[in-house]
C-alpha positions in Angstrom: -153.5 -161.8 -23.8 -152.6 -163.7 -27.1 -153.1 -162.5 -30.1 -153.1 -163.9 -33.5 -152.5 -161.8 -36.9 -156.1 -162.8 -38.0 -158.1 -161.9 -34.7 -156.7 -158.3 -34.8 -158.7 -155.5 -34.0 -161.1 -154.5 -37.1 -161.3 -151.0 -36.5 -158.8 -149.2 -38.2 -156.6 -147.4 -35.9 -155.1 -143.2 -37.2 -151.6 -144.8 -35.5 -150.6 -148.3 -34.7 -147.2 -149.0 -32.4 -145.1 -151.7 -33.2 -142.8 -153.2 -30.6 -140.1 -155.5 -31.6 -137.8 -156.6 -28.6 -134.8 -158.5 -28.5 -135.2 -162.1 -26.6 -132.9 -160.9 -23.8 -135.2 -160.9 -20.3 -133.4 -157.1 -19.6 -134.7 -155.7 -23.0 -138.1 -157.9 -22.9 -138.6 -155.5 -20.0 -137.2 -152.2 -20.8 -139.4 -152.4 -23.9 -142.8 -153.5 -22.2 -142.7 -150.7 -20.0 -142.1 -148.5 -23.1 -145.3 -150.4 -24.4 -147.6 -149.1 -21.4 -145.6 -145.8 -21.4 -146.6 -145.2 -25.4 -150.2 -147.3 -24.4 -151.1 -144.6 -21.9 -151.5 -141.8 -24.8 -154.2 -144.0 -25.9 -152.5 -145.2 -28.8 -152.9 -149.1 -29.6 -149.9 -150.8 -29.3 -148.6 -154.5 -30.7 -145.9 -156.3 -28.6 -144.4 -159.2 -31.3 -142.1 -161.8 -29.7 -142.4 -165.9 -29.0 -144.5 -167.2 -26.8 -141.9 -168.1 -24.2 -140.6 -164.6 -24.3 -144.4 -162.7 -24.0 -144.9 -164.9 -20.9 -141.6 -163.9 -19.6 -142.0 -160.1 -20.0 -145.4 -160.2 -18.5 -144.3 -162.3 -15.6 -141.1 -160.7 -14.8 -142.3 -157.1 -15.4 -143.7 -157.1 -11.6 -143.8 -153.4 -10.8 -146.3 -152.6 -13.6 -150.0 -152.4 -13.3 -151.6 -155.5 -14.5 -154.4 -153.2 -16.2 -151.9 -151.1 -18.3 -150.4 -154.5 -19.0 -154.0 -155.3 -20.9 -153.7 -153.1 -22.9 -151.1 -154.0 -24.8 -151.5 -156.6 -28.1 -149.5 -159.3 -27.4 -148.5 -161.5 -31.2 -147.2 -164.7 -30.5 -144.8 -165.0 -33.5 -144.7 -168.9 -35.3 -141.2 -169.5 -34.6 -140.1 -172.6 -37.2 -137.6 -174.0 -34.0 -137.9 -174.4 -30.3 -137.2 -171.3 -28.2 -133.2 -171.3 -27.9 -131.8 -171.1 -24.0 -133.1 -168.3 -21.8 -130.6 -165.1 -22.1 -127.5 -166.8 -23.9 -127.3 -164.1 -26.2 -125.7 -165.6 -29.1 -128.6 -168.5 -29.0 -131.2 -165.5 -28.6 -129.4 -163.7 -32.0 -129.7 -167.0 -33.9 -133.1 -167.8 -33.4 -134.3 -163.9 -34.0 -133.0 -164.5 -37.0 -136.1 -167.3 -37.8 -138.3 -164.1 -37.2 -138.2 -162.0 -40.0 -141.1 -163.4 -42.2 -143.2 -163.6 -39.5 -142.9 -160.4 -38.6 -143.4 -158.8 -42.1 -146.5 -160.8 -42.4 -147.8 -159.2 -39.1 -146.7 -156.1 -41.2 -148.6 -157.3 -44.1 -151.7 -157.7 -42.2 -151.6 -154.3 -40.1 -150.6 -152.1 -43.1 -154.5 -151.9 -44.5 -155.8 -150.8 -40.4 -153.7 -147.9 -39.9 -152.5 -144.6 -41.3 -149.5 -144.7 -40.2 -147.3 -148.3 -38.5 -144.7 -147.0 -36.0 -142.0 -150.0 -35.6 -139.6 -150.0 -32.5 -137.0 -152.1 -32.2 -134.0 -153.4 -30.6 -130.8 -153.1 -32.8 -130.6 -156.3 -33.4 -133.8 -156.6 -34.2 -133.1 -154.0 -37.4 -132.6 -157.6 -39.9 -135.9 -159.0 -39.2 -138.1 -155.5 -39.2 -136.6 -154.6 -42.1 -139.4 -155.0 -44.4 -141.4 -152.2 -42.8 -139.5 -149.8 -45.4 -141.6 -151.1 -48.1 -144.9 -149.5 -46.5 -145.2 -145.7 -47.7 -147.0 -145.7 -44.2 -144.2 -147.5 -42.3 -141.5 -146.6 -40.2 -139.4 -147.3 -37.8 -136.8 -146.3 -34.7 -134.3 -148.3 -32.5 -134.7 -148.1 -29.3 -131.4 -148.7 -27.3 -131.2 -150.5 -24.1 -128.2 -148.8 -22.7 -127.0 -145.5 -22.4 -126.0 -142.8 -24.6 -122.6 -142.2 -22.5 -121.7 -145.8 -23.3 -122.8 -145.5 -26.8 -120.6 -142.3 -27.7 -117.7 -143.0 -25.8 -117.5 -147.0 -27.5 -118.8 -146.4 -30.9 -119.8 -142.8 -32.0 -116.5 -140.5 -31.0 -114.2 -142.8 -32.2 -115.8 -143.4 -35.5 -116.2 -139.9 -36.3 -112.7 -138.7 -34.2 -115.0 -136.8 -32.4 -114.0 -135.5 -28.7 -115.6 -137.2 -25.5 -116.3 -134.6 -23.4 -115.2 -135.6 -20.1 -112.3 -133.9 -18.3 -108.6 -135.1 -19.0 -108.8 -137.2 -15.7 -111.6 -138.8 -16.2 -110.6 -139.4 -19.9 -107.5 -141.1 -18.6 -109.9 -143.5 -16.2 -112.5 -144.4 -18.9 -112.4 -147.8 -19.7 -111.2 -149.3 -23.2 -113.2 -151.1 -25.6 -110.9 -154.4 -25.3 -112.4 -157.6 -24.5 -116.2 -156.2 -24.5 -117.3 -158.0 -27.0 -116.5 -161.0 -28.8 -114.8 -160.2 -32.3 -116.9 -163.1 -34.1 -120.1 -162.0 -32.8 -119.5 -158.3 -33.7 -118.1 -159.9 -37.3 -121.9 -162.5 -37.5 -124.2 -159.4 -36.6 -122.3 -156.8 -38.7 -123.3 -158.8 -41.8 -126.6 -159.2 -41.2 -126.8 -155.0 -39.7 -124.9 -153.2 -42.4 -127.3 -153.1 -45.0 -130.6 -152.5 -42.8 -128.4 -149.4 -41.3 -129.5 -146.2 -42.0 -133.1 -147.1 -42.8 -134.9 -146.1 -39.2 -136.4 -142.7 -38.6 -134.2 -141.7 -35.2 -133.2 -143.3 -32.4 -134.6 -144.4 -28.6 -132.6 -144.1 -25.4 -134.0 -145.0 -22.4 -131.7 -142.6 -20.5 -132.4 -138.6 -19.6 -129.7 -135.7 -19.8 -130.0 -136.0 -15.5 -128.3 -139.0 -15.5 -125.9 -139.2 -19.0 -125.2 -135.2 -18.8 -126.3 -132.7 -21.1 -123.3 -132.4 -23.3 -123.2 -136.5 -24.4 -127.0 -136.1 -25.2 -126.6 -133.0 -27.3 -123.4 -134.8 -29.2 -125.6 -137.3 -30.0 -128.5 -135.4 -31.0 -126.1 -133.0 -32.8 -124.9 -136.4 -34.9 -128.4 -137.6 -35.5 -129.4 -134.0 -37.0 -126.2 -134.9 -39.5 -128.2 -137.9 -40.4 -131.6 -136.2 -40.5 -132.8 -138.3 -38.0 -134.2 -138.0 -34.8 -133.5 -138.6 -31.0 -134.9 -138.7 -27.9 -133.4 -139.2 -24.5 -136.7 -140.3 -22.5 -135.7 -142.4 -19.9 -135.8 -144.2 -17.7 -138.9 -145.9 -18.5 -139.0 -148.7 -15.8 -142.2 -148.2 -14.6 -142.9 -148.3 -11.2 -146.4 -148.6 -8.5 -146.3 -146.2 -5.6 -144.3 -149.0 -3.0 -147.1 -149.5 -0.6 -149.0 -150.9 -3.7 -146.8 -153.5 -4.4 -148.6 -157.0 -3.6 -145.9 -159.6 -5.2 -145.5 -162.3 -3.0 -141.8 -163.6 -2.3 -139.4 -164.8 0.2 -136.8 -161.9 -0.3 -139.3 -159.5 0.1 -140.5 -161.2 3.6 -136.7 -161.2 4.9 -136.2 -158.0 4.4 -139.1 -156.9 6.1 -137.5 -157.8 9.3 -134.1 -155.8 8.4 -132.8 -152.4 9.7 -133.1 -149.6 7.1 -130.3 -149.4 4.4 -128.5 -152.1 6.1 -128.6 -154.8 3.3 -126.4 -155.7 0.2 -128.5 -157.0 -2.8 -126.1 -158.6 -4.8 -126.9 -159.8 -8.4 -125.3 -160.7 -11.7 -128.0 -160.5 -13.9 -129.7 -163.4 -16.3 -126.5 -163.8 -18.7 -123.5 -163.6 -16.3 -121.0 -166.5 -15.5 -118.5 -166.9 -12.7 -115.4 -169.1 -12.0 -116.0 -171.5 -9.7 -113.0 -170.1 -7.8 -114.2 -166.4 -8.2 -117.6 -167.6 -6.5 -115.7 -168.9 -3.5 -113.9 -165.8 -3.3 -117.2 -163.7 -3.3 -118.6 -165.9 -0.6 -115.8 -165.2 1.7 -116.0 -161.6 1.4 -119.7 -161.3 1.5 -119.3 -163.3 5.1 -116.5 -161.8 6.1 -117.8 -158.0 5.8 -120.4 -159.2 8.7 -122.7 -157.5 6.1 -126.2 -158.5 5.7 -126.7 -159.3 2.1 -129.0 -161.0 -0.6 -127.4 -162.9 -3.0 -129.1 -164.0 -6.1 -127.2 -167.2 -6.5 -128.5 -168.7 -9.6 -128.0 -171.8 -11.6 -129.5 -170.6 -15.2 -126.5 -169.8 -17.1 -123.9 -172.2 -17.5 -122.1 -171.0 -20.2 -120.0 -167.7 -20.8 -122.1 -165.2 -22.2 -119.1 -163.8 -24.9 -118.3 -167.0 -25.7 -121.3 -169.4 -25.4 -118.8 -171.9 -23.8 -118.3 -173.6 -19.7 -115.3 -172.3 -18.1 -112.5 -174.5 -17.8 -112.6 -174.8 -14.0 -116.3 -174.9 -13.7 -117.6 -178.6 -13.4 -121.1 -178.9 -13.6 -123.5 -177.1 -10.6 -122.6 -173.9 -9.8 -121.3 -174.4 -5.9 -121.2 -172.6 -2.8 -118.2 -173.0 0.2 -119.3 -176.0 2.2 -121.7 -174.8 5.0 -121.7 -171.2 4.0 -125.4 -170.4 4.0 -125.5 -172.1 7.4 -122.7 -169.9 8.9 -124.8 -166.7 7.4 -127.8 -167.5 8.5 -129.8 -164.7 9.5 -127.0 -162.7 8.5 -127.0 -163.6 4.3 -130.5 -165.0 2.3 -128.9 -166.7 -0.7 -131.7 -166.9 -3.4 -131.3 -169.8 -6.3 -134.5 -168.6 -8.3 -135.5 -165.6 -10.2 -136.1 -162.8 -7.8 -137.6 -159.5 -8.3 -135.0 -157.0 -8.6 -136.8 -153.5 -8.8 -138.8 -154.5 -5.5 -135.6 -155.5 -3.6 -134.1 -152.3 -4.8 -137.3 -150.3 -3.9 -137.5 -151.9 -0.1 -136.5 -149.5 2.4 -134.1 -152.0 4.0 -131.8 -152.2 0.9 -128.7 -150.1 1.3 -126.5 -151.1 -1.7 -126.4 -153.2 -4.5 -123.4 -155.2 -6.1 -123.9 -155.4 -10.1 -122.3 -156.6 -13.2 -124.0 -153.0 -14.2 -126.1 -154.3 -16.9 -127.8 -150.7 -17.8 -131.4 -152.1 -16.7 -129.6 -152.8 -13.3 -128.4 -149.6 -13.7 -131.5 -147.6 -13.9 -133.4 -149.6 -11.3 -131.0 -148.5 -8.8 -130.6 -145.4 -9.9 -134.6 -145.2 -9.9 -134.5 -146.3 -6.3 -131.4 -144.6 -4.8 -129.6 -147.2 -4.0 -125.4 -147.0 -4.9 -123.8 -150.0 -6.6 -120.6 -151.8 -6.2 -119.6 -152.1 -9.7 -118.2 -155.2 -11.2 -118.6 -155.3 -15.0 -118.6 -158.5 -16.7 -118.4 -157.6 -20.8 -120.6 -155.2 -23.1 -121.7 -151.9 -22.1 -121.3 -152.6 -18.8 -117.6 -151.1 -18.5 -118.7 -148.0 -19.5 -122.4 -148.1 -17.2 -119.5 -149.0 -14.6 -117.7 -146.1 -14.6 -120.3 -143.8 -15.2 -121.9 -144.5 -11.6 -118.6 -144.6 -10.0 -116.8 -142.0 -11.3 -119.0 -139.3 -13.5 -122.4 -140.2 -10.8 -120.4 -140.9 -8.2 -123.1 -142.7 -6.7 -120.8 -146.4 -6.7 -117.2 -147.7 -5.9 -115.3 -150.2 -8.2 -115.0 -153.7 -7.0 -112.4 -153.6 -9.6 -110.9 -151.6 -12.4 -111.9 -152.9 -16.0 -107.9 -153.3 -16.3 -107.9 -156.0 -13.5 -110.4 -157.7 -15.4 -108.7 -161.1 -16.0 -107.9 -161.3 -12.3 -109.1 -162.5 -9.3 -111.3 -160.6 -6.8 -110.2 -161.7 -3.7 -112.3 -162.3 -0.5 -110.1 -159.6 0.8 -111.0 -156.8 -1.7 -115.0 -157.8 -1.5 -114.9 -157.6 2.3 -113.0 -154.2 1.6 -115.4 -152.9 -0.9 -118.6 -154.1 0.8 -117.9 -152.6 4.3 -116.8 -149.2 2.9 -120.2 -149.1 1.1 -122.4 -150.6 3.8 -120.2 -149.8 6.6 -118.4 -146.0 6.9 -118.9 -142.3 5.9 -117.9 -142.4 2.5 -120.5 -145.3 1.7 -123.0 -142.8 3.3 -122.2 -140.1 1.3 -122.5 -142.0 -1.9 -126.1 -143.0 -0.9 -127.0 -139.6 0.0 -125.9 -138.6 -3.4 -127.6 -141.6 -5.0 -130.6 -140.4 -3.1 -130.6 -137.1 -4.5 -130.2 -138.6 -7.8 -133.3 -140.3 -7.5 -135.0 -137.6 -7.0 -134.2 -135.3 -9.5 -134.7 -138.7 -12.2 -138.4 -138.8 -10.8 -138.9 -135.2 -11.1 -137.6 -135.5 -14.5 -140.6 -138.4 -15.5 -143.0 -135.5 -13.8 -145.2 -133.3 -15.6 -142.8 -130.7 -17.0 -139.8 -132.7 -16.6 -136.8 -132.8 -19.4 -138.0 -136.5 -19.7 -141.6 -136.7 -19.5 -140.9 -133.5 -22.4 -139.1 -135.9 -24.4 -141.7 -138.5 -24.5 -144.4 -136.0 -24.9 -142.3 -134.7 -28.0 -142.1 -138.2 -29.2 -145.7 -139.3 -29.5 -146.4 -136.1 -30.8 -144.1 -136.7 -34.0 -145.2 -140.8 -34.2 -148.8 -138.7 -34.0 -148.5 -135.8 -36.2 
């Protein structure tokens, strides 16, 4: 439901929750289902964001109840411009940046109805909730969409020369920082960061200590106590019915239906991933080649590289597949050219692996679901999300090494990577240990659990 500033609820609330998410369709998620997670304690919570990107969440977050969905407060922000391009990043940063004064005015009018305004937010979101530190009854924590391994090996150990505690082979493995992130981006959002820095309460991860490792979380928590914050490691919070309760509708859903259990490859790239025109030709001739049956979200959304906001040099205009591929895979391949739903595919029995850029919200949903990935990371966190299922999880295989990254996959190398994950005894032991992770996540989320613990302990301070 829509709601304005001035048709807000009248009765004052003890504690109202503030949600500000990043435009990005991954974090729109990961911080609805933190919505209905907080929701559920019976504390009244305000989701802020466009128009476009509250019907987006709501549509695309499938594997939530639609009641717990009503009861969240969804603002519909006045944004001065047109929404900028579904999940280019740099478009989504520049028009969040129109969104600060409608935001503190939504803070303006929610001030006088509670005790106490709880504000999270992404982290680039901190410019444009800033003005929450003005309310003696404000304040605020980032929640980050990523995990706390990629967060203290990239940004946190190296700025303090602190030690990563992984052993010395592994720490010879673990992927550099280079090419992650575009300079000038880091350069644009530093300016507009440094000086809200410092002003939350603690900090968010939707991640557990099952699945980042006790020691990383304790470094971090052991930092944030050095900045009198706080932190909680409550994850993951992607929401999910019990599988027979699942009534979305779609085509993938119906093909795999008639598949052999564990026998398909979802394969998927996320919302803000681009590809050579040559790579994709390459990808196609390993997926057919490994006689694999696989889904392949093939999709047309996102011309433009997502570091650089610019086409590739080689790719001229459609994205393309090999003449008469999908015909020569039919009934072994379902190539999908629309949105698909992800956490579904990954939850169907008939799912055996999952080939990612490794996006963390990727991440979690298969780790929710059991499922081991074929890692290919593209920019971001996802080197580090990489290597952490591969080799700390050891519930994935590298399609390539983040050294390799300015070369070609060849057909030869996917066909390689995909049969030894679909297709032989070490791909079986990595989904049994996948498996196994799943279950001790979900126990985790359980009454008693480290992570349902953690989110207890949360509401309880945002309550207190």
């Amino acid at each position: 439901m829509q709601l304005a500033s001035s048709q807000m609820d009248n009765k004052d609330h003890d504690v109202a929750v503030v949600i500000a998410p990043l435009h990005l369709q991954s974090h729109l998620r990961q911080l609805l289902h933190f919505a209905c997670r907080i929701s559920s304690y019976g504390v009244p919570v305000y989701y802020l964001g466009s128009a476009t990107a509250n019907h987006q969440a709501r549509l695309h977050s499938t594997t939530l109840n639609s009641s717990d969905i009503a009861k969240i407060h969804f603002h519909d922000l006045e944004i001065p411009t047109q929404d900028p391009p579904p999940n280019v990043p740099m478009h989504i940063w520049n028009a969040s940046m129109q969104t600060r004064e409608p935001i503190a005015s939504f803070f303006r009018d929610i001030s006088s109805k509670a005790r106490r305004i709880v504000v999270v937010h992404d982290l680039l979101m901190s410019y444009n909730v800033q003005d929450i530190s003005s309310y003696p009854n404000g304040e605020s924590y980032v929640f980050h969409c990523l995990p706390i391994f990629d967060m203290y090996c990239s940004h946190y150990a190296p700025a303090a020369g602190l030690p990563i505690p992984l052993e010395e082979e592994l720490l010879k493995k673990l992927p550099s920082n280079d090419d992650c992130y575009n300079p000038e981006d880091v350069e644009h959002h530093a300016k507009y960061l440094n000086h809200c820095m410092g002003k939350n309460a603690g900090d968010i991860f939707n991640t557990s200590q099952i699945i980042d490792g006790t020691a990383f979380v304790d470094s971090m928590a052991h930092l944030a106590t050095i900045q009198n914050k706080m932190l909680w490691a409550l994850g993951p919070i992607l929401l999910t019915q019990d599988h027979d309760k699942i009534q979305i509708k779609h085509l993938c859903l119906d093909w795999l239906n008639k598949q052999p259990p564990k026998s398909v490859l979802y394969v998927s790239f996320g919302t803000s991933t681009s590809f050579s025109t040559h790579q994709i030709k390459e990808l196609a001739i390993g997926l057919e080649l490994s006689k694999q049956k696989f889904i392949w979200v093939f999709r047309n959304a996102d011309e433009g590289d997502p570091v650089t906001n610019k086409c590739e040099n080689n790719r001229l205009g459609p994205l393309e597949l090999p003449q008469g591929f999908e015909e020569r895979v039919k009934g072994v391949g379902l190539v999908v050219k629309e949105w698909a739903p992800q956490q579904e595919i990954l939850a169907h029995s008939s799912t055996g692996g999952f080939m990612s850029h490794c996006g963390w919200t990727s991440c979690l949903e298969s780790i929710i679901e059991g499922v081991p990935i074929a890692a290919w990371p593209i920019q971001f966190d996802q080197p580090k999300n990489g290597f952490l299922v591969a080799e700390v999880l050891k519930i994935g295989l590298h399609v390539r090494e983040w050294e390799q990254r300015n070369e070609l996959v060849t057909a030869s190398t996917i066909q390689n990577i995909v049969s030894k994950l679909m297709a032989s005894e070490d791909g079986d032991m990595i989904r049994k240990r996948a498996q196994e992770l799943s279950k001790a996540v979900r126990r985790s989320t359980e009454e008693g659990g480290v992570s349902r613990m953690e989110l207890e302990s949360f509401v309880a301070h945002i309550t207190r």
